[in-house]
Structure formats: C-alpha cells, structure tokens
C-alpha positions, 0 to 999 in steps of 0.5 A, spaced: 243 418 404 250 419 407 257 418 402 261 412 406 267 414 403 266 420 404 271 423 410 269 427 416 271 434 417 275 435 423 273 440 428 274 447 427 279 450 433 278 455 438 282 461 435 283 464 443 286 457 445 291 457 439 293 463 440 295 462 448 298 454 446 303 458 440 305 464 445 307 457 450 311 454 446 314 458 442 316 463 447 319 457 453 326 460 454 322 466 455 318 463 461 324 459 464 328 465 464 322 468 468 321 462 473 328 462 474 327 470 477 321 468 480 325 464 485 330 468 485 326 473 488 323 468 492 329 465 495 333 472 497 327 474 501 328 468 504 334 468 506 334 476 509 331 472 514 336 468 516 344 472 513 346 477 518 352 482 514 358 481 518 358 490 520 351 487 523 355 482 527 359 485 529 356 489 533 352 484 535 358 480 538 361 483 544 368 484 545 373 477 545 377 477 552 384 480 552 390 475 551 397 475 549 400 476 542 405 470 543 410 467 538 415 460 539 422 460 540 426 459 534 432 454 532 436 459 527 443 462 525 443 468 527 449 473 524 449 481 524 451 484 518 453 491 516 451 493 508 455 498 505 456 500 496 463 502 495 466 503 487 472 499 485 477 502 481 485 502 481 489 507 484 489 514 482 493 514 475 499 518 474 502 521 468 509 518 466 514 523 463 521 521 462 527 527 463 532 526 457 536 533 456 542 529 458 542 524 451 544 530 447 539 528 442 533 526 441 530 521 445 528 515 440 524 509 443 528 503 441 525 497 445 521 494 451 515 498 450 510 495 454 502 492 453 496 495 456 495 492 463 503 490 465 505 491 471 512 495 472 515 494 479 521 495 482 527 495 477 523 493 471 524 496 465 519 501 463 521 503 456 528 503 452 530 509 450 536 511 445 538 502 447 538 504 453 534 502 459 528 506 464 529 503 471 523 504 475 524 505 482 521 506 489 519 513 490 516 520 490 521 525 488 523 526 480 528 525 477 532 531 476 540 530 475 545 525 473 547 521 480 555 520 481 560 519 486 561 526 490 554 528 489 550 529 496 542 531 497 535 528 498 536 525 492 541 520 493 538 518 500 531 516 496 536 513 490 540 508 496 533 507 499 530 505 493 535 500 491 535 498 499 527 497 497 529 492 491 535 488 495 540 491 493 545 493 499 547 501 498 552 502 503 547 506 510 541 509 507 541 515 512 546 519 508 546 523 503 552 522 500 553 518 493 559 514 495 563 508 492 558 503 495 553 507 492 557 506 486 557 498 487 550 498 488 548 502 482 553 497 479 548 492 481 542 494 478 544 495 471 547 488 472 539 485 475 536 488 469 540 485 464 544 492 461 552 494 461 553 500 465 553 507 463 559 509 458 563 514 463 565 521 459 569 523 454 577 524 456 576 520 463 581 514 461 586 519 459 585 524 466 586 516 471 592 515 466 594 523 467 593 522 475 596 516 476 603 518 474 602 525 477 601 520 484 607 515 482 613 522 481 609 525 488 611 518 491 618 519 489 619 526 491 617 524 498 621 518 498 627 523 497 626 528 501 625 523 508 632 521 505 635 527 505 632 529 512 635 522 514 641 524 513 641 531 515 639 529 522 643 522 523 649 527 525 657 525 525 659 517 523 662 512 527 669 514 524 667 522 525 667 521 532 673 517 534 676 522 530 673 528 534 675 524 541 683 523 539 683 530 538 681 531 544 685 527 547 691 530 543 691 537 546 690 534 552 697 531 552 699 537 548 696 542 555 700 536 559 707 536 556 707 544 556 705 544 563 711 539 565 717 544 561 714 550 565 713 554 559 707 558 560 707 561 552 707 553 551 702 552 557 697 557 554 697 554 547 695 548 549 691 549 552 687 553 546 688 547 542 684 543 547 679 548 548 678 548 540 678 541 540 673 540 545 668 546 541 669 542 535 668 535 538 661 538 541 658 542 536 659 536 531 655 531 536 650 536 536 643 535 534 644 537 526 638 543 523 634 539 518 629 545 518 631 546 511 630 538 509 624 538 513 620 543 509 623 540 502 619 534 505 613 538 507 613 540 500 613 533 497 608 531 501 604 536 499 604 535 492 602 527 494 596 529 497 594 533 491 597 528 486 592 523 490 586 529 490 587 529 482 587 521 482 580 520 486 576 525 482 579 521 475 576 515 479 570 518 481 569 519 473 570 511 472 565 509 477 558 507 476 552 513 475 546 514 474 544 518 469 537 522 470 534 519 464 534 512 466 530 512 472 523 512 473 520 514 480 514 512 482 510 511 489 505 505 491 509 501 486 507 496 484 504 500 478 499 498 472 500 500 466 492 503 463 494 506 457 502 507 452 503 514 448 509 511 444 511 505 440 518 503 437 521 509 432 518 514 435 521 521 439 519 522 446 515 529 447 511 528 453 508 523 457 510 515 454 504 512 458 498 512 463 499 508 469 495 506 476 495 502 482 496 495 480 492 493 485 484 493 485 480 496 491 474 498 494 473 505 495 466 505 501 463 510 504 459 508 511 455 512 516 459 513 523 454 507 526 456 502 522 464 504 522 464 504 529 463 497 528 469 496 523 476 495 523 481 493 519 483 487 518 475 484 517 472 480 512 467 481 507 464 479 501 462 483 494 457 481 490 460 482 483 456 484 476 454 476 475 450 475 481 457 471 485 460 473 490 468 475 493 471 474 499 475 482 501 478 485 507 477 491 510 485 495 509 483 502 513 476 505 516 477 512 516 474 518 518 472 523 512 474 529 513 469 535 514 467 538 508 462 543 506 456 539 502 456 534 508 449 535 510 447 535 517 441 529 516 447 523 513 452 525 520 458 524 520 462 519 514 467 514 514 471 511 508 473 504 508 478 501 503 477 494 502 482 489 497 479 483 494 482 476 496 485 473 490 481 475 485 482 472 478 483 476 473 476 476 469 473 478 476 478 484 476 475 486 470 469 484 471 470 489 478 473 495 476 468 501 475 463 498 478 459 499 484 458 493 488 455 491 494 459 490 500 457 485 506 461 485 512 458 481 518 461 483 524 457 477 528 454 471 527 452 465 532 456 459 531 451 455 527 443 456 529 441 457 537 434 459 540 433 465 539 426 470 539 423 476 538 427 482 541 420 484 544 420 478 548 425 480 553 424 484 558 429 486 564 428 484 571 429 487 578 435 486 578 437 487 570 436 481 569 434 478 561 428 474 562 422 472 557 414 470 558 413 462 557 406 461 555 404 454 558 399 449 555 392 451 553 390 454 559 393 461 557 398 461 564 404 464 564 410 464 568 417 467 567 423 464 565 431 468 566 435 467 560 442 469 558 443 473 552 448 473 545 447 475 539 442 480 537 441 480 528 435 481 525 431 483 530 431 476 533 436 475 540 440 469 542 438 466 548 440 459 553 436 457 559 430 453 562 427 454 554 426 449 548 424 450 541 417 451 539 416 454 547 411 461 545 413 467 549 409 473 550 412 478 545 406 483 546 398 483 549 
C-alpha cells in the first residue's frame, strides 16, 4: 500500500545532455565571439566579389581627356620687395687722446667730464682740464701746436674751416695764414663756449709798452728830419731875394757911371762888381742840396718802420690764440660718447675717453641682382628685436671691393648703408649690435590690380602680352591681349578685356 504523503523522486538526468547544457551556457561569450567570426568570414568573401582595390581600378579605367591647368584672375596688391640683413652699429670708435705738453704741469681734470651716451658736437666742451676747456671741433688733422697770430700751415686753414663749419666768420678760409681775423673769430669761440681767453705770456704787456714808446720817438725823428729838409730846399726868403737884386742893379749903375767918366781902370771894376753880383744872386736862387737832410729823413723813417715791426709782434702776442691743449679734433662729428677714462681729480696719461658715430646705422650686404635695383634715397622697413617695425633710408649702395675670400659662387657684393628715420632712443637701444632684417620694396601696385599667374602670359606675333581665357563649361577657350604692370610674387599686373574670377590657362 503506497505512503500518501510520501513524495515522488524526480527523474534522474541524462549525464551526456547536462554536460552539452553546461558547456552552452557556461561558456556564451565563447560562442558569441565565435558567431561574430563566422560572419565576419562570411561577409568579406562576399564582398571580394563586389570591391575592386583602387591599383585594379586603375588599370581597368582608361586615360581622362587632356584638358587645361586653369587658375582665376585675382583682385590682389602686388608689391616687389628686396630682402636683405644688415648689422646696426655706430660709427667706428675712436680713441680720444688730448696734447697737453704745453700746461707745464700735469694735466688734472677739473670738471665737464661727460656721462656715457653724450654726444659732443661742434664747439662742445669735451673735457675741463687744469679750469680750462677742450673744444671739440670739426676736423681730421691732431692738434700738434699752439695756434697765434703770424703762424701759417694746414693746420690753421683746417682751424678757419672749422670755426666757418660752426658759424663763426674767420676771415677766408682758403689761407693758411693766422691772421687778425683769425684772432677775432678765436675770440668768438671761447666767447660761444662760455670761457675767458687764454692768458697771453709772461712780459707781453711790458714789450707793447716798450714798442709803443719806441713808434712815439721814430715819430718824432720823422717829423724833424721832414723839417730839416723843408727848410734846406726852401732856398733864400723874400728878403734875401730883393736883396740879391738891388745889388745887381747896384753894380750895374756903378758899370753905367764908370762908362760915362771914361775911366777905364773904373769901367773895369764895375763891371767885376756886376759880374760877382749876378754870380751871387744866381747861385743863391739855385735849387739848395739837401742830399744830407734827405738821407738824415731816410734814416728816420727807417727806424719808424722797425719801431712799427716791434710793435706789431708786441700786439701779436696780445691777441687771442689757440693753445694746442684745448681743441679736439674730430671727423664725422656729431660724436657719441661710449665709454670715459677719467673723472674729476685725476691726471690725464693717455685716452680720456671712447667715442663713436652719434648716429645709428645699418651696415648691409646685397647680391649684385638686388643692388642694381637700389638707390640712394629708398625707403625701407627694419624689423627690430620685439617683432615691430622701422621706417629707414638707404644713404649709399656700393660696390664692395674685390677681396680674395669672395667666392665665385655669391658673385660680386654691394654694401648699402641705410639710417633709421627717427627712431627713439629705447629703439636705439634696442638696435644696436643687432642683426635686423631689412625690407626694401622697390614696386608696388597702387592699392589691388587683377593680376595672374606669370605662367599665364604668353607673347603674340607681334610681342604682344596675351592670356588663355576659358569661357564657360564647355572647355573653349580664346585669347585676350592684355597690358602688363608689376611683376611680384610670381604673379604679374594685367588690364584689359578681363574680369576677376576669369580662369586662364597656366598649363596643359
């Protein structure tokens, strides 16, 4: 008899399909990444069918037609530029050595010691030595003596044309000779740079006094000599005359009365008497010899004369010169100070100080291609350090001359010296000892032209400029003669029958 309450066994499972149910659903990710394959595989045989690689296609595809390379006419500013590197620097600097043998002791800076970065030009004071002044002036040739009145040579030519250079009148600037208006304009300088004049040599004062007196007794002695010889030549007074007459006439009534009382012995005598009369009378109306008056004057004047020698070379000392230890020459003048030697209190031995150009400049090299196409006068644009730019102009384009590590390969060089145009003094600080990039344009269009390709030109039969016009779709084309302008850029300036966005034909 069955148990109702007993429960009933479940069935006992196949072991071979618990073992496939447990390898299915234990391992899906397995089986999905499988499937994924499968189809995979399936899917690219497929498509082997339908891809074709492009290598294949290519050469399946035959060749495209010719046509034309075209490009459109552009509406654009053209401008031809030149590009060169120049180096700015200053001027060459110059050592600056001052002659001061003439002081007669040692030459101690008192004063106007100048700060780095002045700049001296004509008739500045360059230094203060011993309380007196350097004057800088124009010119090449040192200093090498002390300049005064009666001195001739190159050196006082180039002292007038510098003090011409700084407007001061010195007389004609084509003599060599120190002269009184040499003296005056000398006068002038110490007066512009605010100094008394030189203090004229020992005894000069005592040798004008010395000279004038000897002028005053010359003087004299003229004066009594003309006197003299005045006298001498004036002959026999109005008194002396009518004297020497009556006599004449004397004798001659004597001769008369002897001749009427027939007495020869008397005749005879009378008539001595009016031979002697008329003898006297002549050889005192005759010009008087005055030859001893008139070398006593000789002599007189000659003494004036020296006397008058004397006293010019006593005045030469008295008026203004130059001593050799208060000017400076210098070329290219305005001049920059860049480094000072001394200061106040010490004894000058050798150079006082450095100095160099005042004004900046670009030094720049240029193939002989791009000089040609510069000139003096031509602006140009630096580029500084920061990036911004500077307007300069071109002073000189040079050849360089030949020299023997020129290769054969760069050609022949050019120099061109540009200046900046007013340039303030942070970009001149900025500039110098740089190497800046310089941009010349030596064309540009005014404002944007149509302009194409230099390939689209071609030349007609008659030399004509001509391009390749494409019209519509259809591939024609036709030519259309065109004026040229600018070339830049590789793109050429052109008017005529044409319009912006036209394609021409620039190859095929």
């Amino acid at each position: 008899m069955v148990d109702p309450t007993a429960v009933e066994a479940p069935p006992r499972a196949d072991p071979a399909v618990h073992g496939w149910r447990r390898v299915l659903h234990g391992n899906r990710v397995l089986w999905v990444l499988a499937a994924v394959a499968i189809a995979s595989l399936v899917a690219g045989v497929g498509l082997s069918f339908v891809i074709v690689s492009p290598g294949q296609a290519a050469a399946e595809a035959s060749a495209p037609d010719a046509g034309p390379i075209t490009v459109p006419v552009e509406l654009r500013a053209l401008s031809n530029d030149v590009t060169i590197r120049g180096d700015a620097a200053f001027a060459d600097s110059v050592e600056v050595k001052l002659e001061t043998g003439d002081l007669g002791g040692p030459a101690v800076v008192t004063g106007r010691v100048p700060e780095v970065g002045t700049t001296l030009g004509g008739a500045a004071v360059a230094l203060e030595v011993t309380g007196r002044p350097v004057i800088v002036l124009p010119g090449e040739l040192p200093a090498y003596r002390t300049l005064r009145a009666g001195l001739e040579g190159p050196d006082v030519r180039q002292l007038k044309q510098s003090l011409s250079a700084v407007g001061i009148d010195p007389g004609d600037v084509g003599s060599d000779v120190f002269d009184a208006a040499t003296a005056d304009a000398v006068a002038a300088l110490y007066d512009k740079v605010g100094y008394p004049l030189p203090e004229s040599p020992d005894g000069t004062a005592d040798a004008m006094r010395s000279a004038r007196s000897g002028v005053t007794a010359a003087e004299d002695g003229v004066a009594g000599a003309e006197r003299a010889l005045q006298a001498a030549g004036a002959g026999p007074s109005a008194v002396e005359r009518v004297q020497l007459d009556n006599a004449v006439r004397a004798a001659e009534r004597e001769l008369a009365a002897a001749k009427a009382g027939g007495d020869t012995a008397a005749v005879a005598a009378a008539e001595d008497a009016l031979r002697l009369a008329k003898v006297e009378r002549d050889a005192a109306l005759a010009s008087p010899d005055t030859s001893a008056e008139q070398s006593a004057l000789d002599v007189a004047r000659q003494q004036l004369s020296e006397a008058y020698e004397l006293l010019e070379e006593a005045e030469t000392g008295t008026l203004a010169f130059l001593p050799v230890s208060e000017v400076l020459y210098l070329e290219d003048l305005p001049r920059r100070v860049d480094e000072v030697m001394v200061e106040r209190g010490t004894v000058v031995n050798s150079a006082v100080m450095l100095v160099s150009g005042a004004t900046l400049t670009i030094k720049a090299s240029a193939a002989e291609s791009d000089a040609t196409l510069l000139k003096a006068g031509d602006v140009a644009m630096l580029e500084l350090p920061d990036g911004s730019e500077l307007s300069a102009t071109i002073g000189s384009v040079e050849p360089r001359k030949a020299e023997g590590g020129e290769s054969a390969e760069t050609g022949p060089r050019h120099d061109v010296v540009l200046s900046p145009v007013s340039p303030t003094d942070a970009q001149v600080q900025a500039l110098r000892g740089q190497n800046v990039k310089v941009k010349i344009s030596i064309g540009a269009t005014d404002g944007e032209v149509l302009a194409v390709p230099l390939a689209a030109l071609t030349a007609g039969p008659g030399g004509e400029s001509r391009v390749e016009v494409v019209d519509g779709d259809g591939g024609e084309t036709r030519l259309v003669e065109v004026e040229t302008g600018l070339a830049a850029e590789g793109f050429v300036e052109i008017t005529g029958e044409i319009a912006e966005g036209d394609r021409v034909v620039v190859g095929r």
